[in-house]
C-alpha positions in Angstrom: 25.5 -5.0 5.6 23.8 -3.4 2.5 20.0 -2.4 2.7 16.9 -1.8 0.8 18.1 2.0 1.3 21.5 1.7 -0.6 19.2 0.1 -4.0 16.3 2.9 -3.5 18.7 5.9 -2.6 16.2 8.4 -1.3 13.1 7.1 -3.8 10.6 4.4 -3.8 11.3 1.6 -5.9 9.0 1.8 -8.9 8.7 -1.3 -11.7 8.2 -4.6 -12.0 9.7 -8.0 -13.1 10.7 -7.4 -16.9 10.9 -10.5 -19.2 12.4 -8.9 -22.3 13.8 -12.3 -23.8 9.9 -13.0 -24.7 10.0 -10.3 -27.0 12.2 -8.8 -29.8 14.7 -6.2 -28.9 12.9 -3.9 -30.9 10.5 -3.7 -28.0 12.9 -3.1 -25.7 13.4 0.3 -26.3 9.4 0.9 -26.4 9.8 -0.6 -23.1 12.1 1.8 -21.8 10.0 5.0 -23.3 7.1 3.8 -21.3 9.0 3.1 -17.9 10.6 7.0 -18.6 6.8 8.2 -18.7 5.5 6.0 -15.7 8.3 7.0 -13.5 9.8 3.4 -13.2 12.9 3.6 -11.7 13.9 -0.2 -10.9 13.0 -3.3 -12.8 13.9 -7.0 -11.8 15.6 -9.3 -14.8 16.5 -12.7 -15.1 14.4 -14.8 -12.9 13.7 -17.2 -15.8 16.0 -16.7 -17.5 18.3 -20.0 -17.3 17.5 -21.2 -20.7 18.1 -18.3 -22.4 21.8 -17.5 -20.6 22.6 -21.3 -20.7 20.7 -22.9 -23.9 22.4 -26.0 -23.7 25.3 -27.5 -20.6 27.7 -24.8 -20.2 27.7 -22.3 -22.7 26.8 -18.6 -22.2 24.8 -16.7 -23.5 25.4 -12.9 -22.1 25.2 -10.6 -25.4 21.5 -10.2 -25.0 21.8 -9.2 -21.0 24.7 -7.2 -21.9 22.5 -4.6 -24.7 19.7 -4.7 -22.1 21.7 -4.1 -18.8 23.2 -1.1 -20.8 20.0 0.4 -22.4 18.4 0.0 -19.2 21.6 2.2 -17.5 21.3 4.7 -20.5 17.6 5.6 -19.1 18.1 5.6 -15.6 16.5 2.6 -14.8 18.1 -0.5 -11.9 18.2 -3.8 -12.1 17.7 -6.2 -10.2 19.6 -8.9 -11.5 18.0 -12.4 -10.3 19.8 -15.5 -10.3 17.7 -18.0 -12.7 17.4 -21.0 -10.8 13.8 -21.3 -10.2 13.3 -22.9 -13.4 15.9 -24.8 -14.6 16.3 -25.9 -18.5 14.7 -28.9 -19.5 18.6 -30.3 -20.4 18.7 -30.7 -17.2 16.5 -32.8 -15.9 16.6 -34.7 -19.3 20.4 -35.2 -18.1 20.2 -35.3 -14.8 17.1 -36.9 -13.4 18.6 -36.5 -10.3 17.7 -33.0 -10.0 13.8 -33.7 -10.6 11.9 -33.7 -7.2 9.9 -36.5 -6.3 6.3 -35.8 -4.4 5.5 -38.0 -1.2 3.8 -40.6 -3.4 6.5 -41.4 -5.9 6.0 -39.6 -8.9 8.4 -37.4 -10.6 7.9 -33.3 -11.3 9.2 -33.2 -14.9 10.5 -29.8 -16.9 7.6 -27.7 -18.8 6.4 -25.6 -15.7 8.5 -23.9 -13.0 10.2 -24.9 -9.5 11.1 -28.6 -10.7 14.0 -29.0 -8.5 15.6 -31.1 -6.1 16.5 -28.8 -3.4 18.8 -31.3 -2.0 20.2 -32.6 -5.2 24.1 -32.2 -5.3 23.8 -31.9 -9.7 20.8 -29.1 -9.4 23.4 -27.5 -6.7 26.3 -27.5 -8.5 25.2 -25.8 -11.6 22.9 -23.2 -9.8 26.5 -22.2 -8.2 28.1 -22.1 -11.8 25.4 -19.9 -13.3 25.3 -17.6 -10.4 28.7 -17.5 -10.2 29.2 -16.6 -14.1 26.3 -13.8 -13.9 27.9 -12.4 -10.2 31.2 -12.2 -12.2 29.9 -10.5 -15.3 27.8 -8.3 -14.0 28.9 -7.7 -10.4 30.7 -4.3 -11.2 28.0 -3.0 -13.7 26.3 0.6 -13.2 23.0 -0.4 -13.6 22.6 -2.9 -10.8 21.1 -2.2 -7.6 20.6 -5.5 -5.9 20.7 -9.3 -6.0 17.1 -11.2 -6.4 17.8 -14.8 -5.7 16.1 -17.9 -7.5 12.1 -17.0 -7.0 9.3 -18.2 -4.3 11.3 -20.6 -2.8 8.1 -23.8 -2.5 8.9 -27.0 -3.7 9.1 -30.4 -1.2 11.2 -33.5 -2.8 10.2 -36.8 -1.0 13.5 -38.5 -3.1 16.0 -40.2 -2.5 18.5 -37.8 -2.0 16.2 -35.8 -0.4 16.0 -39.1 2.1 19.8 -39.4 2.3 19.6 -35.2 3.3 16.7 -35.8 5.8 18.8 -38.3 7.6 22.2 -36.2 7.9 19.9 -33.3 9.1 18.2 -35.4 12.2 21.5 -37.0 12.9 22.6 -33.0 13.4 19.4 -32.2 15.1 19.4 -35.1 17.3 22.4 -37.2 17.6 21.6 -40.9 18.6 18.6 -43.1 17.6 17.3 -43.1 20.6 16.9 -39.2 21.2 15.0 -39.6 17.7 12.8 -42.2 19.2 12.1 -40.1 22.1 10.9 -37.0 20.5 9.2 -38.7 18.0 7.6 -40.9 20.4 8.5 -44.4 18.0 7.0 -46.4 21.0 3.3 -45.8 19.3 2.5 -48.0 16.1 6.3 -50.0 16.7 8.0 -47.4 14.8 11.1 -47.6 16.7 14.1 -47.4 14.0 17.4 -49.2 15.0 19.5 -47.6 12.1 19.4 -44.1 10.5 18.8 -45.7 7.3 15.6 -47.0 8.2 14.8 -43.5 8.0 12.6 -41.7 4.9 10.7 -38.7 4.8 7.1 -39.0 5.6 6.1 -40.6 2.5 2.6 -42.0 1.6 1.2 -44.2 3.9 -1.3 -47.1 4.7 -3.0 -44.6 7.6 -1.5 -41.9 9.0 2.0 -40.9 9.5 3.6 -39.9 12.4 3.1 -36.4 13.1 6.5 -35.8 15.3 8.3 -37.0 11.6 6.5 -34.9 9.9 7.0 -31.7 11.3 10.8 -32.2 11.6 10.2 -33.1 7.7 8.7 -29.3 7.2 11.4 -28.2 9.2 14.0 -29.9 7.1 12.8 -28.6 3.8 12.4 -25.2 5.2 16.2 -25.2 6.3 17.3 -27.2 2.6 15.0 -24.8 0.5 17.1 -22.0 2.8 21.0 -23.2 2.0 19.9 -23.3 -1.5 19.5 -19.5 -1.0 22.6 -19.2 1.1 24.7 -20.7 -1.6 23.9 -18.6 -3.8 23.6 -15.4 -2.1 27.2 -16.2 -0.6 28.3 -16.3 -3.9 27.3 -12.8 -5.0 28.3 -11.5 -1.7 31.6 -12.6 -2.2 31.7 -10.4 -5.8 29.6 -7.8 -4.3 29.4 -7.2 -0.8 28.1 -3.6 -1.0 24.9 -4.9 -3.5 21.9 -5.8 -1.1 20.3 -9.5 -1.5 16.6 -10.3 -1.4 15.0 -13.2 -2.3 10.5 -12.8 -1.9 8.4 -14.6 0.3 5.2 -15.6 -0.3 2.2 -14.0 1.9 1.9 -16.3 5.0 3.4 -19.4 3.0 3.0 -22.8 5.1 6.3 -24.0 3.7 9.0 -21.4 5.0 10.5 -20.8 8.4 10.1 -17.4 7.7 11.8 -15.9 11.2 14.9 -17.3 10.2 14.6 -16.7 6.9 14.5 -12.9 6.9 17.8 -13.1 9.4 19.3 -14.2 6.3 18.8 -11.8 3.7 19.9 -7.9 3.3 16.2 -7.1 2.0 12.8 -8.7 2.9 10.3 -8.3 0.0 7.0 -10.6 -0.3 4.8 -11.4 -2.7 1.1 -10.2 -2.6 -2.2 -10.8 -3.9 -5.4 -10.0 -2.9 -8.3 -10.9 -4.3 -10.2 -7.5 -5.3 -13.7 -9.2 -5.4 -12.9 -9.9 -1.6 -14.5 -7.3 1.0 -11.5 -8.8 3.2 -8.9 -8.2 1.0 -7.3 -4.7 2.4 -7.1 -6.7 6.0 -5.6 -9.3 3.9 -3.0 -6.9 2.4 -2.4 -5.4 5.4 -1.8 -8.6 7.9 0.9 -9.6 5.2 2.5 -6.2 5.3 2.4 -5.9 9.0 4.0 -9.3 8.9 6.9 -8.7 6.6 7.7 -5.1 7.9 8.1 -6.9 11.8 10.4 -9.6 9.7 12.1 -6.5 8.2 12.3 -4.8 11.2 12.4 -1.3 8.9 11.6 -0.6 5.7 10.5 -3.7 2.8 10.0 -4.4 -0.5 6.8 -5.2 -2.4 8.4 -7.5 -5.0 4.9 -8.7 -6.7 1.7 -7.7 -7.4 -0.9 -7.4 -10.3 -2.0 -4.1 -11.9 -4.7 -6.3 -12.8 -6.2 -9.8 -12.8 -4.6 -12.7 -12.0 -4.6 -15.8 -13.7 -5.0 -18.7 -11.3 -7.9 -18.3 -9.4 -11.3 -19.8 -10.8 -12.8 -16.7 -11.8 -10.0 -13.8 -12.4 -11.4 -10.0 -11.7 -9.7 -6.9 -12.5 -8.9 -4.4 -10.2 -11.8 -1.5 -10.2 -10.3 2.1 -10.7 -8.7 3.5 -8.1 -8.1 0.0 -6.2 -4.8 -0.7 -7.3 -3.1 3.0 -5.8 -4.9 2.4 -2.7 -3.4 -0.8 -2.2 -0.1 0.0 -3.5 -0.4 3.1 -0.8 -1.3 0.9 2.1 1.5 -1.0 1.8 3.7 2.4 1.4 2.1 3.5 4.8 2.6 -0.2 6.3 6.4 0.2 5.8 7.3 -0.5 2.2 9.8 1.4 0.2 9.6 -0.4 -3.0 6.3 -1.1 -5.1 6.9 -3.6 -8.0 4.8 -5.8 -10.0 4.1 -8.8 -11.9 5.1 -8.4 -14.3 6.3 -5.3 -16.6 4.7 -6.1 -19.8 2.1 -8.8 -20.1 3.1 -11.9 -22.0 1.2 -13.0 -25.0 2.7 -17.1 -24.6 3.0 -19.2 -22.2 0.8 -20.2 -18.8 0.7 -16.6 -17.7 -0.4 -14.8 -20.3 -3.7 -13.8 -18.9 -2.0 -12.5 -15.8 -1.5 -8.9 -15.7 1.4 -6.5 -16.4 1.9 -2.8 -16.0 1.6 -2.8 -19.6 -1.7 -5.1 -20.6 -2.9 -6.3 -23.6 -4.4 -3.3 -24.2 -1.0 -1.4 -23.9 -0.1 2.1 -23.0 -3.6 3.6 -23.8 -4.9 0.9 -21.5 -6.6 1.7 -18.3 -4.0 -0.4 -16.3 -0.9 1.7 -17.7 -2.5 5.5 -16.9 -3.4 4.1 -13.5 0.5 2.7 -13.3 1.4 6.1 -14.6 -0.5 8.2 -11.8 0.7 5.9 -9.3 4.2 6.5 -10.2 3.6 10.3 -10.3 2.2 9.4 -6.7 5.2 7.6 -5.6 8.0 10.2 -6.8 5.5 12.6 -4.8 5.8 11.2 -1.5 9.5 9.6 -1.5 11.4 12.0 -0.1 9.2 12.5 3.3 8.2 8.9 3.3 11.6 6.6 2.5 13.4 5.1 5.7 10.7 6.1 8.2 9.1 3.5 10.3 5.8 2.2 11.2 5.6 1.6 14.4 2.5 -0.5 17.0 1.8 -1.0 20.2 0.4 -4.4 19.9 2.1 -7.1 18.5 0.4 -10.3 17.1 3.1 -13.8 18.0 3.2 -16.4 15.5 5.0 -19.0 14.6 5.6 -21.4 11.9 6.8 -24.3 14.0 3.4 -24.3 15.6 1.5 -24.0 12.5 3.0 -27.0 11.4 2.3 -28.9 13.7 -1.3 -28.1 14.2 -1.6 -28.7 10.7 -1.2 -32.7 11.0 -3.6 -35.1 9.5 -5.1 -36.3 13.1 -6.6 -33.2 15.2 -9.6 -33.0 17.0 -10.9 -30.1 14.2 -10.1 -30.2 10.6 -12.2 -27.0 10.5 -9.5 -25.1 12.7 -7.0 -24.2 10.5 -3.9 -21.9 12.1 -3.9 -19.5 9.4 -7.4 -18.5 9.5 -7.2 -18.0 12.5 -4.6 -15.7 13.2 -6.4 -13.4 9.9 -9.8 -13.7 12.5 -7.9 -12.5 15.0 -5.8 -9.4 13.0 -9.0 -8.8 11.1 -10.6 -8.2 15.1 -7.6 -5.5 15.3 -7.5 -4.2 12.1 -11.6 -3.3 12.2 -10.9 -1.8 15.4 -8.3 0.5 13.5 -5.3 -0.7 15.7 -1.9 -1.3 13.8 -0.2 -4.3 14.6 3.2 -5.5 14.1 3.8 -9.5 14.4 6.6 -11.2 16.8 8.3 -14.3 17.5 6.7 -15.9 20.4 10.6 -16.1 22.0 11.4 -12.3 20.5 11.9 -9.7 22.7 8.4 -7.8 23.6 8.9 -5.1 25.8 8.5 -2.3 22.7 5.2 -3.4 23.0 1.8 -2.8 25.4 -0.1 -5.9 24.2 0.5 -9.1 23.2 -2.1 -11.2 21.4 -2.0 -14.8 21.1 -4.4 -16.4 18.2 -3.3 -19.5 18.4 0.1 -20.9 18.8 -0.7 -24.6 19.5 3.6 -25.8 20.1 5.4 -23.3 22.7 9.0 -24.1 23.9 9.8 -23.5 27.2 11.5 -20.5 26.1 8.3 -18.8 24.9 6.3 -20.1 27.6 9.0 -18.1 30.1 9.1 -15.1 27.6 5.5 -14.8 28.1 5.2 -15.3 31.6 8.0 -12.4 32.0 6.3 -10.4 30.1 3.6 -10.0 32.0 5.0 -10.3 34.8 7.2 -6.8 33.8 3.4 -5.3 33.2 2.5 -6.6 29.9 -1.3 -7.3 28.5 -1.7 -10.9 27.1 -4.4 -12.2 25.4 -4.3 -16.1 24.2 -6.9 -18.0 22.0 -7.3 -21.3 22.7 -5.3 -24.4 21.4 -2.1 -22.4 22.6 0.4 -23.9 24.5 -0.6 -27.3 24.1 2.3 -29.1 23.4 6.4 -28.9 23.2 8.4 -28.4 20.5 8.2 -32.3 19.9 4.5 -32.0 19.2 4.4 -33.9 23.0 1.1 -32.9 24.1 1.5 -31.1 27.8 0.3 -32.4 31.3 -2.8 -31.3 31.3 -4.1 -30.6 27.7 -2.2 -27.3 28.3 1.1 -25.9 29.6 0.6 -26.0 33.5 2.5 -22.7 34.0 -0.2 -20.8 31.3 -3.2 -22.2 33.3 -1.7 -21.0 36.8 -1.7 -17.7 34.6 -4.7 -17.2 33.5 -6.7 -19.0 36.4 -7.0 -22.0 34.7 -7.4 -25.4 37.3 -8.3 -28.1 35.1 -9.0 -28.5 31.3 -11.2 -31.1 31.3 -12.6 -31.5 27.8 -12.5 -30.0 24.0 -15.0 -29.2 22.3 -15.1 -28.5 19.0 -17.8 -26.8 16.8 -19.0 -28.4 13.9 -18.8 -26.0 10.7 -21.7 -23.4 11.0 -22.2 -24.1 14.7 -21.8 -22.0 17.4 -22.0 -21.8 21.4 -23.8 -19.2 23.7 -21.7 -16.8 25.6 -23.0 -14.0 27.5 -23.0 -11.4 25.2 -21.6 -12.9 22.1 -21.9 -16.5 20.2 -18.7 -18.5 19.7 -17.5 -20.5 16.9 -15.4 -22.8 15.7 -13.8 -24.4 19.5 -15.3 -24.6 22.7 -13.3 -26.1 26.1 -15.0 -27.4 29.1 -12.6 -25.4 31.4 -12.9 -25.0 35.1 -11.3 -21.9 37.2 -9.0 -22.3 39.9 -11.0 -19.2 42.1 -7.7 -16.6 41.3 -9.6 -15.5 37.8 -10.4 -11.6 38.3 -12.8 -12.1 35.1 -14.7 -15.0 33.7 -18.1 -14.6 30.9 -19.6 -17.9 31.0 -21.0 -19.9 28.2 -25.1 -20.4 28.5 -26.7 -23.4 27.9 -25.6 -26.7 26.5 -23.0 -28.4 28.2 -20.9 -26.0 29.4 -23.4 -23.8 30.5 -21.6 -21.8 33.5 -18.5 -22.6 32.6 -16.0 -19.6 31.2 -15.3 -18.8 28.2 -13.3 -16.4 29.1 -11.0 -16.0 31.4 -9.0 -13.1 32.8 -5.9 -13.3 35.7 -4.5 -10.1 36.5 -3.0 -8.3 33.2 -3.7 -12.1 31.2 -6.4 -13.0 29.3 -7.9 -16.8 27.9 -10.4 -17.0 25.0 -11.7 -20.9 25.1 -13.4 -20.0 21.7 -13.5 -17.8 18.9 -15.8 -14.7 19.0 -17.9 -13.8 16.6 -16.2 -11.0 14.5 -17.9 -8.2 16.0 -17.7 -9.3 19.1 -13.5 -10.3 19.4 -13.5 -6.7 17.7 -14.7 -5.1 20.3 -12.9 -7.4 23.0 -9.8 -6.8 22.1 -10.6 -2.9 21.7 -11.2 -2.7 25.4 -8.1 -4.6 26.3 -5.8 -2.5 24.1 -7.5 0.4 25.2 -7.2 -0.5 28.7 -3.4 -1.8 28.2 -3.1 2.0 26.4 -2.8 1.4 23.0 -5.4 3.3 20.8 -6.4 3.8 17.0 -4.2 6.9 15.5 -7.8 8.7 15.3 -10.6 8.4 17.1 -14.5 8.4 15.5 -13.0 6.7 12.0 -15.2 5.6 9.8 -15.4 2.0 9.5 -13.6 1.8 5.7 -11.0 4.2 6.1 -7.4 3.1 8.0 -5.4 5.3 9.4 -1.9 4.2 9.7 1.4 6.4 10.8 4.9 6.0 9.3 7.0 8.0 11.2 5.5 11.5 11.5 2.9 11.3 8.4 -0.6 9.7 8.6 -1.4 7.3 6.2 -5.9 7.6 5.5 -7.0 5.0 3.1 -10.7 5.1 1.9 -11.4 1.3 1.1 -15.4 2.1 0.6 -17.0 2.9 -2.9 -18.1 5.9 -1.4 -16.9 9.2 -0.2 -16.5 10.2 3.2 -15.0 12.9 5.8 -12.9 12.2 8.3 -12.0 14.6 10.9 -8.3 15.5 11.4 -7.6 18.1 14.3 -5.4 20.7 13.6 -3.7 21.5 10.1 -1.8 19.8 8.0 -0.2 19.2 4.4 -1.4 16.4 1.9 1.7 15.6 0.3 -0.2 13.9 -2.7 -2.3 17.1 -3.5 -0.2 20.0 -2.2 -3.0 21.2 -0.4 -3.5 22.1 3.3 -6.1 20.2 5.3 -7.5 21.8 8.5 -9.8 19.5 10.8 -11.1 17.6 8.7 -11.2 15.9 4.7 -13.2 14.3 2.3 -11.7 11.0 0.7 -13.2 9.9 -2.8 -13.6 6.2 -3.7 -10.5 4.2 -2.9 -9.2 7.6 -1.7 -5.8 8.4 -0.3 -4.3 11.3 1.6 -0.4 11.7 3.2 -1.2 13.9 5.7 2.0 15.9 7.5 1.8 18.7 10.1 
C-alpha cells in the first residue's frame, strides 16, 4: 500500500489546511506567492467544502477546484484533496432529518456548526459516497494531488433511531443470542433482562444510572460506525486511486476512537495537536501524543493540525512566544513526523474561527507568525533529506488501551477524581522528566522490541493481555503496573479478587482487601515519597523481593509497592518527583537509559535514526555536553563536546 513517503517524496510536508472558497480568487494567487516564499510544499483542500462543490442536491460545482487544483500544480505545491463530509450542507438536514444526530437526551444537532451527522444514517451515507465518488473521479488522475484526507476529526455520537436500529444489528454480530447479551451485560442486576433485540436502545438518558456493560459496548459501537463511515469512503478513492495514500487525523488522545484499529485502516496516520503554550506541561503534552501516534504509525506520521498561533476555544487564548512554535514543530520532527501542517493557511476573517490562527494572521505576511512560518520552512527543507523515513525508536513502551479507558470512565467508580487519561500523562510525564523516550503499545501487541513495560492504568485486561504480559516477563521483561489494572474482563466483570488472580501471584500479591481512594488534595505517607490520588489496603503473599510500606493511617505497614522478580505494583500514585525517579531506576536497571546523560532538566534529547534531536524548552540558555563531534544540520556548523541552545533552542546534531 501507499505511504506517507510516496506524498512527501524525499521532503517534509510543509503547509496547512487552505480554505480558498472564503476568499476571492484574486487572493489565491497572493496565496501561492507567499507559500513559494515559506517553502510550503503541500496544502490540504476541501474539508468543508460540501456546500460550495454541491450548493444545492446534486449539482456540481468543480470550476472553482479545477483553477485552484491547477494554480496550485503551476507552483509546485500538493494537495491534499479531502472529502467534504464533515460538514454537510444545510439542504440536507432540512431534507433529510434523518441524517441529523440525536444526543442521549433527545434533542436534535441541527446545520450552522460542523460534524452534524448521523453516522449510521443510510441518506447521510449515501450522498457522502456520491460526493466522494464525483471528486475521486474528477480529480483522481490530476498532477497536483498527493493523497486522500477523508471527512475530518471523526467525534460525533447519535443516540437516534437509526442509530438504535444500527446498535442492535451490531450486538446481534458481537453477541449472537439474547442470552449471551444478558450474560455479559450482567441484565440480572436492576431486572434489565431483555427478551427481544428490540427492546434494545443505546444508553440513553436515564432515571439513575445506566448500565455500564451497555455502555461501553455503546462506545465501542460508535467507534466501529464512525470507522465504516471512513472505510466507505476511503474504499471509494482507493478504487480510483490505489497508488494515492489515505489519511484521515485523529485527535490527540480522543475518548471516542478505538484508535488501535483505527490506524490498521489507513495508509497515513496524522493527528491533530494543541498544546496550550501558557502550560509549563505542554512539550510532555506534545510529546506523549507524538510518541502515541508514531507507535500507531509504526514509522514515520503526519502532523495534520496545529496553530502558528492562538487558538480560539479555550477561555483565555495565548499566542505562541517567539521561538515556541519551531521548537514544537521540531519535537514532533524528532518524535517521528515527516509532515508539519497547520490550521489553517490563511486566517479567516468570518465565521466561528476567525480568531484562531493561520500561517498567515491578521496581521499578514509582515506578521510575526508568517516570518516565524517562513524560518521554520527554511528549517524544514534543511533537515529533510537526513531526517525523512528514519525512525524513532524506545526501549520502553507505555500499554494503553481505549477499551479500558472506557470502561473506567463509567458514571459509578469508587473515584471520580481518577480519570484514565491523566493518568497515563502522570505517568509519561514521570518518563519524559527522566529524559527516557517512550513508544506506546497495545496491551495484546507484541513486546519483545522492548526492555520495559509500564502499565499506568489499564483497569479491563482480556485474558489475552493478561497472558501477553505474563509471557513477557517471563521471557525477561521489566513490568511495572499502577494500580486499578487488571480489574476486570473485557465485560467490565469485575475479577475474583478485586484483581486478576494470575497478576497478584505475579507481583506477590495474596489478597486485596480494600480501596482506598484519596480525596482531591489528599495524600498518604510512603517511605520516602507521599502518594496521591488511590491507596489499596494490599497484603503480600511472602514471594515479594521488594515492598515500601505506607506509614501511618490505616495502612500503615502495608506496601505500597510491590516488587516480584522482574514485576513491579504501584498501589498509588507517586508524587511526581518521586514516580520520576522510580521509574528511572527500573529502566536503568532493566537497561534502558536517557540518550545523554547529565541533561539539563528543559532540554530533550530524542534520536531519529542516527541524528539527535536537543530541544531547549526553558526561556533561558543553556550548554549541554555532547561527546565527540558532530554536524548541526540546522546551522552548518560543527559541534565538538558540547553546545549552547538559546531560548526555545534547537540543534540536529549528526556525527
Amino acid at each position: 500500500m501507499p505511504g506517507l513517503a510516496d506524498a512527501a517524496r524525499g521532503r517534509i510536508l510543509f503547509g496547512g489546511d487552505y480554505n480558498p472558497e472564503q476568499w476571492p480568487e484574486e487572493t489565491w494567487h497572493e496565496d501561492v506567492r507567499l507559500m513559494k516564499d515559506a517553502r510550503v510544499n503541500s496544502v490540504t483542500v476541501g474539508v468543508f467544502s460540501w456546500s460550495k462543490l454541491e450548493p444545492e442536491p446534486g449539482a456540481r460545482e468543480f470550476g472553482w477546484l479545477d483553477r485552484l487544483m491547477d494554480l496550485l500544480h503551476d507552483h509546485g505545491i500538493g494537495v491534499v484533496l479531502a472529502t467534504p463530509t464533515s460538514a454537510p450542507p444545510p439542504w440536507l438536514g432540512r431534507l433529510h432529518p434523518d441524517t441529523l444526530p440525536r444526543t442521549e437526551d433527545g434533542r436534535t444537532e441541527w446545520w450552522g456548526g460542523r460534524q452534524h451527522f448521523s453516522h449510521s444514517s443510510a441518506t447521510y451515507r449515501r450522498c457522502a459516497a456520491a460526493i466522494t465518488e464525483d471528486l475521486a473521479a474528477r480529480y483522481g488522475g490530476h498532477p497536483a494531488l498527493t493523497m486522500w484526507h477523508i471527512n475530518n476529526e471523526y467525534c460525533t455520537a447519535d443516540y437516534g433511531d437509526e442509530a438504535a436500529a444500527a446498535f442492535r444489528r451490531w450486538l446481534r454480530r458481537r453477541y449472537g443470542t439474547l442470552d449471551a447479551l444478558n450474560t455479559a451485560w450482567g441484565t440480572a442486576f436492576w431486572s434489565q433482562g431483555y427478551d427481544t433485540w428490540d427492546g434494545i436502545l443505546p444508553p440513553r438518558l436515564a432515571h439513575y444510572l445506566r448500565n455500564p456493560a451497555q455502555v461501553l459496548d455503546f462506545r465501542r459501537f460508535t467507534s466501529d460506525m464512525l470507522l465504516e463511515c471512513y472505510t466507505a469512503e476511503r474504499d471509494i478513492v482507493r478504487r480510483h486511486t490505489p497508488h494515492i495514500p489515505v489519511t484521515t487525523n485523529f485527535m490527540p488522545l480522543w475518548f471516542g476512537q478505538d484508535a488501535w484499529r483505527w490506524a490498521g485502516e489507513e495508509d497515513v496516520v496524522s493527528v491533530d495537536l494543541y498544546p496550550d503554550p501558557r502550560d509549563p506541561l505542554g512539550a510532555q503534552s506534545g510529546a506523549l501524543v507524538q510518541d502515541m501516534t508514531r507507535s500507531q504509525a509504526r514509522g514515520p506520521w503526519m502532523l495534520m493540525e496545529q496553530a502558528a498561533g492562538p487558538v480560539n476555544w479555550r477561555g483565555v487564548n495565548h499566542p505562541k512566544p517567539r521561538g515556541l512554535n519551531r521548537l514544537w514543530s521540531l519535537q514532533a520532527v524528532a518524535r517521528g513526523a515527516d509532515a508539519v501542517c497547520y490550521f489553517q493557511w490563511r486566517q479567516s476573517r468570518q465565521g466561528a474561527e476567525k480568531f484562531h490562527s493561520g500561517m498567515v494572521g491578521h496581521a499578514g505576511e509582515r506578521g510575526r507568525t508568517f516570518q516565524e512560518v517562513k524560518e521554520l520552512g527554511a528549517d524544514l527543507a534543511r533537515i529533510a533529506p537526513h531526517v525523512t523515513g528514519r525512525h524513532s525508536r524506545a526501549g520502553i513502551a507505555v500499554l494503553h488501551d481505549w477499551h479500558a479507558w472506557w470502561a473506567a470512565a463509567q458514571e459509578a467508580r469508587p473515584s471520580r477524581e481518577v480519570d484514565h487519561a491523566d493518568v497515563l500523562r502522570a505517568w509519561h510525564r514521570a518518563l519524559w522528566q527522566a529524559h527516557l523516550t517512550t513508544d506506546f503499545a497495545h496491551p495484546e501487541h507484541d513486546l519483545s522490541a522492548y526492555r520495559l513495560v509500564v502499565v499506568p492504568q489499564l483497569y479491563l485486561l482480556t485474558d489475552a493481555a493478561i497472558e501477553n504480559l505474563l509471557g513477557w516477563v517471563r521471557r525477561g521483561g521489566t513490568l511495572v503496573c499502577g494500580f486499578l489494572t487488571g480489574v476486570a474482563d473485557e465485560d467490565d466483570r469485575v475479577r475474583p479478587g478485586g484483581m486478576d488472580a494470575r497478576l497478584r501471584e505475579l507481583f506477590g500479591i495474596r489478597t486485596l482487601h480494600e480501596w482506598w481512594p484519596l480525596e482531591p488534595g489528599q495524600t498518604v505517607d510512603c517511605e520516602g515519597f507521599a502518594g496521591t490520588l488511590w491507596s489499596e489496603e494490599l497484603e503480600a503473599d511472602g514471594a515479594a523481593d521488594e515492598t515500601v510500606p505506607y506509614r501511618g493511617g490505616e495502612l500503615d505497614g502495608l506496601p505500597a509497592v510491590l516488587r516480584r522478580g522482574r514485576a513491579w505494583y504501584l498501589s498509588t500514585l507517586p508524587e511526581p518527583e518521586a514516580l520520576r525517579d522510580l521509574l528511572a531506576r527500573i529502566a536503568a536497571g532493566a537497561g534502558v537509559r536517557p540518550e545523554l546523560d547529565g541533561l539539563p532538566a528543559q532540554v530533550e534529547a530524542v534520536r531519529r535514526g542516527d541524528l539527535l534531536f536537543l530541544l531547549n524548552h526553558g526561556r533561558e540558555p543553556v550548554t549541554v555536553a555532547v561527546p565527540g563531534t558532530h554536524r548541526d544540520l540546522l546551522t552548518e556548523t560543527a559541534v565538538t563536546d558540547r553546545i549552547t541552545l538559546g531560548r526555545y533552542g534547537v540543534a540536529v546534531l549528526r556525527p
